[in-house]
N, C-alpha and C positions, 0 to 999 in steps of 0.2 A: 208780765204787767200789761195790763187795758189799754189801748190807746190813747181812751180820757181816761185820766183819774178820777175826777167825777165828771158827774153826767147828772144837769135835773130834768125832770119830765114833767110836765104839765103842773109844774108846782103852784098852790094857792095859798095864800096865808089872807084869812081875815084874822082884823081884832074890833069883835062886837061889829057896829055897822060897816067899819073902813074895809077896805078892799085893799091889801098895801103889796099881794104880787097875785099878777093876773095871767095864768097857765104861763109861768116862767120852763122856759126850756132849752138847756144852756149846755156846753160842753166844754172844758177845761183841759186840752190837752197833757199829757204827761210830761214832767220833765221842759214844761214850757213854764214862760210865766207871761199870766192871762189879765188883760189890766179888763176893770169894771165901771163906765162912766156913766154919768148922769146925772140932772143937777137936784137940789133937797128936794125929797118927798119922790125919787123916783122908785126908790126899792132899794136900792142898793144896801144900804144898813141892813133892812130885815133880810138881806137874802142872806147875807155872810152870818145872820147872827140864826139863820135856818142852818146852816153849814157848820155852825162851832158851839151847837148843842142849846143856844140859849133861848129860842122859840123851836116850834116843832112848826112842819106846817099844816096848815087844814087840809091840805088833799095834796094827792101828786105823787110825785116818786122819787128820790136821791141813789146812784148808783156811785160808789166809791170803789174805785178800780176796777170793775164792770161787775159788782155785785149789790143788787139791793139792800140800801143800808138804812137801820132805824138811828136818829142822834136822837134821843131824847132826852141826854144832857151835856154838859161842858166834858163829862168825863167820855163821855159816852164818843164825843168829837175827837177825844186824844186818842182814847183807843185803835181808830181807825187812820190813826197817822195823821192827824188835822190840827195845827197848833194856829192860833189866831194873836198878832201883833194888835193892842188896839193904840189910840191916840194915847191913851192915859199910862200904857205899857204895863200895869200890872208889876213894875217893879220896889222893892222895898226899900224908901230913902235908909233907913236906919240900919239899912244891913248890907254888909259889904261884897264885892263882884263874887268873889266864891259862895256864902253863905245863898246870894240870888241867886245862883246856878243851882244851888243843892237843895234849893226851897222843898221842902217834904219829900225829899231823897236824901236824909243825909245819911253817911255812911258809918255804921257803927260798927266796936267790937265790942268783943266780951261777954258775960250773959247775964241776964236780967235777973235785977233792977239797974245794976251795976254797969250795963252796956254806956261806954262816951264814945264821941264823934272819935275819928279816926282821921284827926286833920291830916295828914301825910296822906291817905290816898285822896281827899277832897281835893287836896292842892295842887297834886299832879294831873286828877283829871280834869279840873276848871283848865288846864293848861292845854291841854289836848282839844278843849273842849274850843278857846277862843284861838289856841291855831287853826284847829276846823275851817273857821271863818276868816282866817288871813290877818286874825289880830292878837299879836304879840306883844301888845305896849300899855295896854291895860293893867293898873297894879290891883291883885284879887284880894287886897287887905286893905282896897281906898271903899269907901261908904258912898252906895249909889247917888247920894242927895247932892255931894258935892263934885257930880259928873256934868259934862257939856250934854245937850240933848242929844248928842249925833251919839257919843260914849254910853248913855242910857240906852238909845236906842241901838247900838252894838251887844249891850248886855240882855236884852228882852230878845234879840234876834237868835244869841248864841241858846240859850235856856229852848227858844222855840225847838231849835233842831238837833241839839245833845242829845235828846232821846227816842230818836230814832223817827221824828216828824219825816212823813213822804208828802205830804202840802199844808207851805206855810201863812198863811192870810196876812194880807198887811193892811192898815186901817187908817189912810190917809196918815202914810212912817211919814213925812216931811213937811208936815200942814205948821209946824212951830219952828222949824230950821231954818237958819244961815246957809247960803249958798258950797260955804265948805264941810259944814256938814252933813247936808243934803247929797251931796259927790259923796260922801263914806257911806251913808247910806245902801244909795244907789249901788255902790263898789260890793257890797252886802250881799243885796239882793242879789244881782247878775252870779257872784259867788255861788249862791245857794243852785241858780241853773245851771252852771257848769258841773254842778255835782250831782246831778237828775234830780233835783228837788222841784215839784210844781209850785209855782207861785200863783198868788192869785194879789192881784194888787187893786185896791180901790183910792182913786188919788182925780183930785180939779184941775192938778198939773199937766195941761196936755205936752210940753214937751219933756216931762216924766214920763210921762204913759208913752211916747213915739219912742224914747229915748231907750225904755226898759222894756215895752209886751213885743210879745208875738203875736199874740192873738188880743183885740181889743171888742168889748160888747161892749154896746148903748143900750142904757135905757129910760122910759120915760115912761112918767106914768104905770109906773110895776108893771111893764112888759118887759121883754129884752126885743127890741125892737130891731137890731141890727149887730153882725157880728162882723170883722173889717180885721185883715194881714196887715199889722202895721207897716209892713214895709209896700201895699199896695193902696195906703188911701192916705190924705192929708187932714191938717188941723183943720182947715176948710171945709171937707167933706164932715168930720166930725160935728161942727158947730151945728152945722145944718142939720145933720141928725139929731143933736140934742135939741134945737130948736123948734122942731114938729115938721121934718121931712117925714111921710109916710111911705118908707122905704121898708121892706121885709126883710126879715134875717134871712142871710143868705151863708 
């Protein structure tokens, strides 16, 4: 494995006049989890959404594991190991914690036309699936809609990483939470790095972001203006970066 998981290089994305990232060039170490700040309109949206297939960008370069990698779709991001949390979670109120897990993987026997679901092996691996993630108290037969947000947001985490996700983007997980369930979140993610999983986190919360990165980047104005050890700079130091220190990534 690469050092970084990914790596951007002089990345650009217009759309029509706007200029929305300007030679972004960034490093995500492996098996880290990489928080992304900066306040609206800095980039940060169009970069993750360069990263998880859903824009391409107009120039530049994306290495994924230290190899040049085209996303030029949502699937095209999975393939390469890239599964992206967003605010809205992507998951189906009307369908219950297993059924969301096996969302267009369900597991059939029999042969066709004739092929049904094979609830017995769905069942035990949704099981495997929210041990993975340290959760065992989830019932896989309750219906997502009637889940707490922190319980939704354990469901979109678990589906991120069952299939073999090596970096999982998270899209402001705690911008709708409660204080308790913002902690299971957080309980989550850190999970996901103890298992080498790279994270990449984009969150306003900065004693989320001290709480959870290793590595934290600013930026402003579609640069990445400055990259900071969270365990070597304060919320202080930060403000001031978001607020138009012209400080270099270092």
């Amino acid at each position: 494995m690469a050092e970084n998981m990914i790596e951007l290089i002089d990345v650009e994305k217009y759309f029509g006049g706007v200029h929305a990232l300007r030679g972004v060039s960034m490093q995500v170490p492996a098996g880290q989890v990489t928080a992304i700040i900066g306040d609206n309109g800095a980039g940060k949206s169009t970069l993750i959404k360069c990263l998880s297939g859903i824009h391409e960008p107009t120039t530049g370069q994306i290495l994924v594991n230290g190899e040049p990698a085209s996303i030029s779709s949502p699937q095209a991001s999975r393939d390469l190991g890239i599964e992206t949390v967003y605010q809205d979670l992507a998951v189906i109120d009307t369908l219950n914690v297993m059924q969301n897990l096996y969302l267009s993987r369900e597991i059939r026997t029999g042969v066709w036309p004739f092929r049904l679901l094979n609830q017995r092996k769905m069942k035990a691996g949704a099981k495997e699936m929210l041990a993975r993630i340290g959760n065992t108290t989830l019932s896989l037969t309750q219906e997502v809609g009637g889940m707490s947000g922190g319980q939704r947001q354990a469901v979109a985490i678990c589906r991120a990483v069952a299939w073999g996700a090596r970096t999982v983007i998270f899209d402001e997980p705690t911008a709708a939470l409660g204080p308790n369930e913002s902690a299971e979140v957080h309980r989550l993610i850190a999970s996901l790095r103890e298992q080498g999983i790279t994270v990449i986190l984009i969150s306003h919360n900065f004693e989320e972001v001290m709480g959870l990165a290793d590595v934290i980047w600013v930026m402003r104005q579609g640069r990445a203006i400055a990259k900071r050890r969270a365990s070597e700079t304060t919320g202080r130091e930060l403000v001031t970066l978001l607020t138009g220190a012209d400080i270099a990534a270092s």
